[in-house]
KELODREN-666341 format. One line per 5 residues: number of its first residue (from 0); their letters; for each residue x, y, z of N, C-alpha, C, CB. Coordinates in Angstrom, 1 decimal, decimal comma. Glycine has a CB too. Layout:
BEGIN
NUM) a) X Y Z X Y Z X Y Z X Y Z  ... .
***
This chain:
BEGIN
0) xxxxx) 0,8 -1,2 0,0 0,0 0,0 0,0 0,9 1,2 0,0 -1,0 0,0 1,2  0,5 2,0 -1,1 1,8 3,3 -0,9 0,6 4,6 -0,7 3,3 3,7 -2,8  1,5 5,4 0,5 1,0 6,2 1,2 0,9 7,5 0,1 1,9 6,3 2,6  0,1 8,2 -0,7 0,5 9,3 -1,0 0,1 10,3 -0,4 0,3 9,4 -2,0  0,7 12,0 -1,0 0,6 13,1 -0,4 -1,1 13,3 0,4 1,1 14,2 -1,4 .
5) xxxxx) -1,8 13,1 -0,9 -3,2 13,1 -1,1 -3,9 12,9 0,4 -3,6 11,9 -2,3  -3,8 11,3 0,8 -4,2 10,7 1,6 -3,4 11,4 3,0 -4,0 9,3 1,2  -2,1 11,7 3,3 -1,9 11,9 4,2 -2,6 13,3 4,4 -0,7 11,7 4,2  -2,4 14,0 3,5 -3,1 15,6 3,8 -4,6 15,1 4,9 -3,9 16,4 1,8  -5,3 14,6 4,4 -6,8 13,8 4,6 -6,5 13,1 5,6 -7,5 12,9 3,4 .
10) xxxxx) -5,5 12,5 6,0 -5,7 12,1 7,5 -5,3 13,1 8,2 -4,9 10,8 7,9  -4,6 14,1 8,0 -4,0 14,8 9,1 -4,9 16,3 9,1 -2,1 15,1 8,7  -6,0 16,4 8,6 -7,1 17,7 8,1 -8,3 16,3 9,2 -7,5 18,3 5,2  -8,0 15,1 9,6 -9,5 14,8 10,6 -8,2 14,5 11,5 -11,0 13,3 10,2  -7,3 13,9 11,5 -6,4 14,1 12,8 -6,0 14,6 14,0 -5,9 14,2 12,6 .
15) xxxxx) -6,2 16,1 13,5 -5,3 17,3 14,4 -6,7 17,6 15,3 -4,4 19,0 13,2  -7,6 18,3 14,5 -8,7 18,7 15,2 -9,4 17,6 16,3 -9,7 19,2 14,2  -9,3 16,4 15,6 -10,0 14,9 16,8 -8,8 15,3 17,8 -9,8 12,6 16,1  -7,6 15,7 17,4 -6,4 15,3 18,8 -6,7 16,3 19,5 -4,5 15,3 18,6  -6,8 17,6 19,3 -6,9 19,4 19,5 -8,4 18,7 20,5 -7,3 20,9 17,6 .
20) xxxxx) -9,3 18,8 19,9 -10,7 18,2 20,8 -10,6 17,5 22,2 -11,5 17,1 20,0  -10,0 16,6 22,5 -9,4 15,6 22,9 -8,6 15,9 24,2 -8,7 15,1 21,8  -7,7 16,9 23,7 -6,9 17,7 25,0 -7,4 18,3 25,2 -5,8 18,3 25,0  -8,5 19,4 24,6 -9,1 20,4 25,3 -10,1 19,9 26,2 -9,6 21,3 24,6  -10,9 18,5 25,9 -12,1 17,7 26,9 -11,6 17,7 28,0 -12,5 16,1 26,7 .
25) xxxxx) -10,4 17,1 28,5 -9,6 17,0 29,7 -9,5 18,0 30,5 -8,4 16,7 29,4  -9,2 19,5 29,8 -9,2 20,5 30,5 -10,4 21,2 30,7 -8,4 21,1 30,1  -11,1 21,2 30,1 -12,7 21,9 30,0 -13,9 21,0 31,3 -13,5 21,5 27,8  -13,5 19,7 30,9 -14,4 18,8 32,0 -13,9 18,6 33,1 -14,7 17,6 31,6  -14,5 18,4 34,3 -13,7 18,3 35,8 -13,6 16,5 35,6 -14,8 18,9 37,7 .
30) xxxxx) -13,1 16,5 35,9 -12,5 15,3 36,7 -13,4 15,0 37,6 -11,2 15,6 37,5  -13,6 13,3 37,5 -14,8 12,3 38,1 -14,6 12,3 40,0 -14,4 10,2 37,3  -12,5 12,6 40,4 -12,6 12,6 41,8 -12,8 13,9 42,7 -11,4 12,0 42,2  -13,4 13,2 43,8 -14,1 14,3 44,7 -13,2 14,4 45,7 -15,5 14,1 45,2  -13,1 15,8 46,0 -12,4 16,5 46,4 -12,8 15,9 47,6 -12,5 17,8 46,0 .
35) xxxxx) -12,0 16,1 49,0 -11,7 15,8 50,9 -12,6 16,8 51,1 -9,8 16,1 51,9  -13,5 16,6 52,1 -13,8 17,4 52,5 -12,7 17,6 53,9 -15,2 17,2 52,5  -12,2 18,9 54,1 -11,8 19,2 55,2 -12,4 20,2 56,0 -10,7 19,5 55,0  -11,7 20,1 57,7 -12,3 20,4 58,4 -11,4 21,1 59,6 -13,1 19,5 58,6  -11,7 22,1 60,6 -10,4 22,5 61,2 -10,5 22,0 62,6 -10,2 24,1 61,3 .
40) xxxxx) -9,6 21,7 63,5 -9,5 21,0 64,7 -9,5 22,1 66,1 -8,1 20,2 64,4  -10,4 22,0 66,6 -10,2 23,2 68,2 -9,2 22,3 68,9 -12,0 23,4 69,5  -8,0 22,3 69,9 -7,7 21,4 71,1 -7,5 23,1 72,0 -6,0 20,2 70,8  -8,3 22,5 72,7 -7,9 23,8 74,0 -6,8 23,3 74,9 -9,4 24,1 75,3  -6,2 24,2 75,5 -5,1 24,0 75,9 -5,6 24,9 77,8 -3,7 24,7 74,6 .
45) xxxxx) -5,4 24,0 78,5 -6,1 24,9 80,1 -4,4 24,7 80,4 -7,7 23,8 81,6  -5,0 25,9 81,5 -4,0 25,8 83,0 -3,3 24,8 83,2 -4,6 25,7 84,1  -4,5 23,8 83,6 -4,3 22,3 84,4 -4,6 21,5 83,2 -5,5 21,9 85,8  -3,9 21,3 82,3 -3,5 20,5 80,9 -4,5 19,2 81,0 -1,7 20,0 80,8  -4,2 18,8 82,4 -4,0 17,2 82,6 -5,9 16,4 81,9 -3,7 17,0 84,9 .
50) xxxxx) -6,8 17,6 82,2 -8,5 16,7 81,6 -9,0 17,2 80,5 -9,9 16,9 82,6  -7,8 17,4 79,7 -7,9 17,3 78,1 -7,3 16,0 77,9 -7,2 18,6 77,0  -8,4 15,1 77,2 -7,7 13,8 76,8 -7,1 14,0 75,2 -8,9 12,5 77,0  -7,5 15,2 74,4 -6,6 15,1 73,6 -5,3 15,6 73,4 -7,1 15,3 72,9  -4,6 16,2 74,5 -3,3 16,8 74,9 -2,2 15,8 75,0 -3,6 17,5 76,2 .
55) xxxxx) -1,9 14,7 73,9 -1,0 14,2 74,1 -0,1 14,0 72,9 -1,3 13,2 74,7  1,1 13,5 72,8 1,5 13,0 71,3 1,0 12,2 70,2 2,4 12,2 71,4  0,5 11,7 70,4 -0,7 10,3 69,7 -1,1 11,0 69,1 -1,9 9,4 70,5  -2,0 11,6 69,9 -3,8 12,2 69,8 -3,5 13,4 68,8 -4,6 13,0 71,5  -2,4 14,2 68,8 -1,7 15,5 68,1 -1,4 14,6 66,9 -0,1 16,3 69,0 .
60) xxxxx) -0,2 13,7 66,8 -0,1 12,8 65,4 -1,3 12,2 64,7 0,8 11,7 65,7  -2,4 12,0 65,3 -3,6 11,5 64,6 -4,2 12,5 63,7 -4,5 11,1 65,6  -4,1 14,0 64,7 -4,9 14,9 63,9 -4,1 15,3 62,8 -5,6 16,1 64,7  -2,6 15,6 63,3 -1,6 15,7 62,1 -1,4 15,1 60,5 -0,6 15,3 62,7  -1,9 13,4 60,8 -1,6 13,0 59,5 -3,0 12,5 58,9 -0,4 11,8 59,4 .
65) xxxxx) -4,4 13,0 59,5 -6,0 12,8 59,0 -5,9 14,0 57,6 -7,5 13,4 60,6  -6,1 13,3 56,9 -6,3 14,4 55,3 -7,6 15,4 55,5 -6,8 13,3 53,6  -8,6 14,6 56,7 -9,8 15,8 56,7 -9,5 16,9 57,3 -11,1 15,3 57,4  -8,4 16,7 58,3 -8,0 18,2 58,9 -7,0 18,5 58,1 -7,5 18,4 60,6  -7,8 20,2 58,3 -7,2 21,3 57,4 -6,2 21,9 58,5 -8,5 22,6 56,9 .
70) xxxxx) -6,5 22,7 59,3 -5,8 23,3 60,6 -6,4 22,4 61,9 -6,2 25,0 60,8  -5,4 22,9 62,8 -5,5 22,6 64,0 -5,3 23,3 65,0 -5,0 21,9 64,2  -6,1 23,9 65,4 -5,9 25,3 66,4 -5,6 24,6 67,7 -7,4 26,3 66,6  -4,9 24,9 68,3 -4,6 24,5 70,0 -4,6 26,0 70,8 -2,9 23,7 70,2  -5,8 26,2 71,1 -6,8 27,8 71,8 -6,7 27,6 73,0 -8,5 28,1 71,5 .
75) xxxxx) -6,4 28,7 73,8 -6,1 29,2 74,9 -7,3 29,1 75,7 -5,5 30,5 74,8  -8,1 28,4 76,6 -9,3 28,3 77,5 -9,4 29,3 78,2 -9,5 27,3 78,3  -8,6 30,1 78,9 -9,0 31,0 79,6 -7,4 31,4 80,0 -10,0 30,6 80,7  -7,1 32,8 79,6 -5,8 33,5 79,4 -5,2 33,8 81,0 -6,1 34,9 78,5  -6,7 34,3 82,0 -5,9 34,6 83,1 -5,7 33,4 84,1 -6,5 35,7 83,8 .
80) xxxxx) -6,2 32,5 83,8 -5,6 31,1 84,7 -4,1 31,3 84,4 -6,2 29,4 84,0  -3,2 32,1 83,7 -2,1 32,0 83,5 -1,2 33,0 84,4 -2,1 32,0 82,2  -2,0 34,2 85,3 -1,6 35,0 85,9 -0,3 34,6 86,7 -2,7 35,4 86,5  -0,9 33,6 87,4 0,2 33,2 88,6 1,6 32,7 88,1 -0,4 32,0 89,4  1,8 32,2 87,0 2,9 31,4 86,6 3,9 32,0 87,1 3,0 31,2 85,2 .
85) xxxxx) 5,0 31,5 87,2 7,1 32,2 87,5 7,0 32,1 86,2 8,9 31,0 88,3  8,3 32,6 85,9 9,1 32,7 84,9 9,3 31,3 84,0 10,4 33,3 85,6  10,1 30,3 85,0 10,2 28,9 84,7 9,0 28,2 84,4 10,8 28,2 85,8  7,7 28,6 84,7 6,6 27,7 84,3 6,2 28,2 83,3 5,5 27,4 85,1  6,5 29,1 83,0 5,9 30,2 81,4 6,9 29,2 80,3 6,7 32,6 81,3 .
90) xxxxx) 8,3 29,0 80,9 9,2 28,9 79,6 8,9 27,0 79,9 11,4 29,8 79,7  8,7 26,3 80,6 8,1 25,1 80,3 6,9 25,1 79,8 8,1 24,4 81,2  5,9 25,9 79,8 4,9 25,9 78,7 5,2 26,3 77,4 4,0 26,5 79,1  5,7 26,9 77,6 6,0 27,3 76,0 7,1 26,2 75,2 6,9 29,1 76,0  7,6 25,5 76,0 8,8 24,1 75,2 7,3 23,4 75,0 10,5 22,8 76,7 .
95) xxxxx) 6,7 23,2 76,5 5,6 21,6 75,2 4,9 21,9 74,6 4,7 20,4 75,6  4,2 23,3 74,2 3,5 24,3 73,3 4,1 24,0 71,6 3,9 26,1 74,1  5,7 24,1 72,1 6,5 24,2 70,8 6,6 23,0 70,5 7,9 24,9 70,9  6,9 21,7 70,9 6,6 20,4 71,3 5,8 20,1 70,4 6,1 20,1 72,5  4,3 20,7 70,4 2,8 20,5 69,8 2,7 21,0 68,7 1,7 21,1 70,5 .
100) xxxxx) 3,5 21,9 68,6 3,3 22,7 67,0 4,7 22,5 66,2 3,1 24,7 67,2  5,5 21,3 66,4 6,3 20,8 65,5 6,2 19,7 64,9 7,3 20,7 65,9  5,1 19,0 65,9 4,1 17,8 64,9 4,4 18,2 63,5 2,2 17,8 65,2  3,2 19,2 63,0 3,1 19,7 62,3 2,7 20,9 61,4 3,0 19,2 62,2  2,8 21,3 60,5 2,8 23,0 60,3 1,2 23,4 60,3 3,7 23,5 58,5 .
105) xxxxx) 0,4 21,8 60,2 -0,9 22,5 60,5 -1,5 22,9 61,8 -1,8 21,7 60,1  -0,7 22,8 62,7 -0,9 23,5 63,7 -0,8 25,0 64,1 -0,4 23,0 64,3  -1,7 25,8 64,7 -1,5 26,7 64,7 -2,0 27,7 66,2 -1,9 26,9 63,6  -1,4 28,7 66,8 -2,0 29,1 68,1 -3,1 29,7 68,6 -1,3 29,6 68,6  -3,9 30,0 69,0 -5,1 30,8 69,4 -5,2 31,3 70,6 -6,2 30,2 69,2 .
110) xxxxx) -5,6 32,6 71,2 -6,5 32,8 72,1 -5,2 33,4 72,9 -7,5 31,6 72,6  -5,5 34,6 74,0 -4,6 35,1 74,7 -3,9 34,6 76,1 -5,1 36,0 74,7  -2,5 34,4 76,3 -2,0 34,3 78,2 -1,8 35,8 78,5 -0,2 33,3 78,6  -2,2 35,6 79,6 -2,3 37,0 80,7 -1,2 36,3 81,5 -3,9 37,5 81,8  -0,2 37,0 81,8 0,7 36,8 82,6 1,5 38,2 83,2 1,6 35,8 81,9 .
115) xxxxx) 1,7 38,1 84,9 1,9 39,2 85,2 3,0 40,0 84,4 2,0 39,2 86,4  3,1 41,3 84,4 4,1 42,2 83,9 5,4 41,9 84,5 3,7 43,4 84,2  6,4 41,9 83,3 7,7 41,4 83,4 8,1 40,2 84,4 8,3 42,5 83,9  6,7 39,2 84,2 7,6 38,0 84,3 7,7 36,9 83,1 7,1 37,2 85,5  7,2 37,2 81,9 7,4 36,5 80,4 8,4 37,2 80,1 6,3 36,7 79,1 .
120) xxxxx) 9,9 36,0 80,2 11,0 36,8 79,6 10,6 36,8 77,8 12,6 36,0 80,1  11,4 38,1 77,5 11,4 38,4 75,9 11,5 37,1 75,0 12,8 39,4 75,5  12,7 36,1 75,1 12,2 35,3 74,6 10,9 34,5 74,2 12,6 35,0 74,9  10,6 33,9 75,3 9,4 33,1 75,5 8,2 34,4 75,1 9,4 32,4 77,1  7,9 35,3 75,3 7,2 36,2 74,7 7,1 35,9 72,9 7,9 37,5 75,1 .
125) xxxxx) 8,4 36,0 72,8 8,3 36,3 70,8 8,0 34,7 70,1 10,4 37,0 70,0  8,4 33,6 71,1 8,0 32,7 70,9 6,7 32,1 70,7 8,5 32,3 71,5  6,1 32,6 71,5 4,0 32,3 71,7 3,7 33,4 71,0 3,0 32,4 73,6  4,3 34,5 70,7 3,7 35,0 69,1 3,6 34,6 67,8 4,1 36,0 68,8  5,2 33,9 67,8 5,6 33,3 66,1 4,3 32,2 66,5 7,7 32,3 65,6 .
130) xxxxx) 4,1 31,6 67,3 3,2 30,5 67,4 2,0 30,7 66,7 2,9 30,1 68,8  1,6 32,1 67,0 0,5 32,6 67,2 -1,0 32,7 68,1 0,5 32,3 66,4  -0,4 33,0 69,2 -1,0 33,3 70,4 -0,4 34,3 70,9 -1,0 32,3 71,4  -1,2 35,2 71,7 -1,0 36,8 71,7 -0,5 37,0 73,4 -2,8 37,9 71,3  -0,4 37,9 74,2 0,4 38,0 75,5 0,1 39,2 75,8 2,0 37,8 75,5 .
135) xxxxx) -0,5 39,4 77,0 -1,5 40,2 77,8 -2,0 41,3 76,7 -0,8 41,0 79,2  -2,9 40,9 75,8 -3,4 41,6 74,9 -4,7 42,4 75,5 -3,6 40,6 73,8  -4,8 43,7 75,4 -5,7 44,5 76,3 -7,0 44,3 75,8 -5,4 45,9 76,3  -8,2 44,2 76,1 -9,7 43,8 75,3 -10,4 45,7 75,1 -11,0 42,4 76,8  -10,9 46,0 73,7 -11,0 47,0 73,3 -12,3 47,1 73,1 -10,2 47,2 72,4 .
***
């Protein structure tokens, strides 16, 4: 069978446009899979840590690698329960705070500590801000 010009012209004049069609379906039509629904995570974080059962490593890595959570807030319950702290119990909250938000980057901080004046050393201050949780933030 010999191919002449003729014929090739005529395959390649219904060719191009079936191929052209073809790539554009793909992009013009969605796609059959459905999207995650996602969803964002509250963990409150108290005073007295200890009767949140989801305040642990596990429980943090669970919500960390679930595709349905989007974020994960870990929110401050009540800012002035924090009044009383030293110095040393501010900067050990803030290590297992940091602890919690190295899981993973979907974590993120909420809600304000009241702690008396000039006992959050500067560090630990700029630290629970990058976190994103705020420090004796005045209510307006």
């Amino acid at each position: 069978m010999k191919i002449t010009t003729e014929k090739l012209t005529i395959w390649a004049k219904r060719a191009i446009p079936a191929l052209a069609l073809a790539a554009t379906a793909g992009v013009i039509w969605p796609s059959c899979e459905k999207e995650i629904e996602q969803h964002d995570e509250v963990i409150w974080y108290y005073h007295n840590n200890n009767h949140n059962p989801k305040w642990n490593l596990d429980t943090l890595h669970k919500y960390a690698v679930d595709k349905h959570v989007r974020y994960i807030y870990v929110t401050v319950a009540n800012g002035r329960d924090f009044l009383s702290q030293s110095a040393n119990s501010i900067s050990r909250r803030r290590r297992e705070l940091q602890i919690a938000m190295n899981v993973s980057p979907k974590f993120q901080g909420r809600g304000n500590f009241e702690f008396e004046p000039c006992v959050c050393t500067r560090g630990d201050s700029l630290d629970f801000v990058a976190m994103g949780f705020t420090i004796n933030q005045q209510n307006r």
